[in-house]
C-alpha positions as CSV (number, residue, x, y, z in Angstrom):
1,X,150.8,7.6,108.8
2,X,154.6,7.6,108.8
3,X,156.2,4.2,109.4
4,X,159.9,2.9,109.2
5,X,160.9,-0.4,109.2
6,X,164.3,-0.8,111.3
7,X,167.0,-3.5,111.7
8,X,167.3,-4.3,115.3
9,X,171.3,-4.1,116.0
10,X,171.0,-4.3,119.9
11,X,172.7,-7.3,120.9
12,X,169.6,-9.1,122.3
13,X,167.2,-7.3,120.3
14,X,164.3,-5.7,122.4
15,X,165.2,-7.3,125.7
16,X,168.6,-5.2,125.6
17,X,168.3,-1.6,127.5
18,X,167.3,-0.2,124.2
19,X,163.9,-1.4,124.6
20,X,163.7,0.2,127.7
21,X,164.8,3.7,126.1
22,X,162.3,3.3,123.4
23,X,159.4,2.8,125.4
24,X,160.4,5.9,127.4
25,X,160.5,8.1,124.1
26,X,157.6,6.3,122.8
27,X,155.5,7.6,126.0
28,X,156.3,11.5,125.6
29,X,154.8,11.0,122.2
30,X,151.4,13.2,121.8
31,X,150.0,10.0,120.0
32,X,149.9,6.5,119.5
33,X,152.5,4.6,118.5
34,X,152.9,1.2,117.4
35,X,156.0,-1.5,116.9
36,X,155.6,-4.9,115.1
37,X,157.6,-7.6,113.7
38,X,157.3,-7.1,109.9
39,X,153.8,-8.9,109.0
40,X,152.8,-9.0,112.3
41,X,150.6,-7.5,114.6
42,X,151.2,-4.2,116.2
43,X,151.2,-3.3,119.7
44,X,151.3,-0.1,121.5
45,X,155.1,0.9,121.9
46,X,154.3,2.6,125.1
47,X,154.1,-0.3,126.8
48,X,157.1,-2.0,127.9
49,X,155.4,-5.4,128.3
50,X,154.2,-5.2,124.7
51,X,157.5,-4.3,123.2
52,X,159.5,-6.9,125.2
53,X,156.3,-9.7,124.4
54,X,157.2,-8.9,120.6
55,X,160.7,-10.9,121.3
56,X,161.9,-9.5,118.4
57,X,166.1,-10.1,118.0
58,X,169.1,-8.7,116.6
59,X,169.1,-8.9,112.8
60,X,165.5,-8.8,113.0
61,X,163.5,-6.1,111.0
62,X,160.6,-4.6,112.9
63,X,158.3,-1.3,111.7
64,X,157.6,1.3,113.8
65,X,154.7,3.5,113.0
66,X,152.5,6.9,114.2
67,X,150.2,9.3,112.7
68,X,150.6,12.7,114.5
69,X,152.0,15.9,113.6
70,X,156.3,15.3,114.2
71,X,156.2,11.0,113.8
72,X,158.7,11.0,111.3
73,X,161.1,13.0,114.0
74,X,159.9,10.6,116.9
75,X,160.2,7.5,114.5
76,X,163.7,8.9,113.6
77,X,164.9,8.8,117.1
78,X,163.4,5.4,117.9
79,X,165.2,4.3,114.8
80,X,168.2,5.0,116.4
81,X,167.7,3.1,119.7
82,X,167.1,0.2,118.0
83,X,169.5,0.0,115.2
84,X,172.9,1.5,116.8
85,X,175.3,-2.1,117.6
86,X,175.6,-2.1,121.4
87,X,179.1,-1.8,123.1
88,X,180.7,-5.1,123.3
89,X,180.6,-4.4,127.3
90,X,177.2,-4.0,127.4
């Protein structure tokens, strides 16, 4: 099982377009993966309405997690959705 725990820069945390992007990338994964708030429950990240129900914020920690050969490459890359500060614009 590979798992990250990653601060949420985003601006309005998973309701920000990030979340949208991360469920995309989530979906092409061969396997299940799951997002939570840290200590709570996890729900499948390939469903938008689960990852936006988490309401999870910026400066928030969540943890991402999977078990299938190339998670820690997928995690990586959701990693980076999530904690890369928005543009002031957005």
């Amino acid at each position: 099982m590979s798992e990250r725990k990653v601060k949420i820069e985003s601006k309005v945390g998973l309701h920000a377009r990030p979340a949208a992007l991360f469920v995309q990338t989530a979906a092409k994964a061969p396997g299940d993966v799951t997002v939570a708030k840290t200590g709570g429950t996890p729900v499948n990240a390939k469903s938008i309405l689960a990852v936006l129900g988490l309401d999870a914020r910026h400066g928030e920690e969540i943890v991402i997690s999977a078990d299938f050969d190339g998670a820690d490459e997928l995690l990586g890359t959701l990693e980076a959705l999530l904690s890369t500060p928005e543009p002031e614009n957005a």
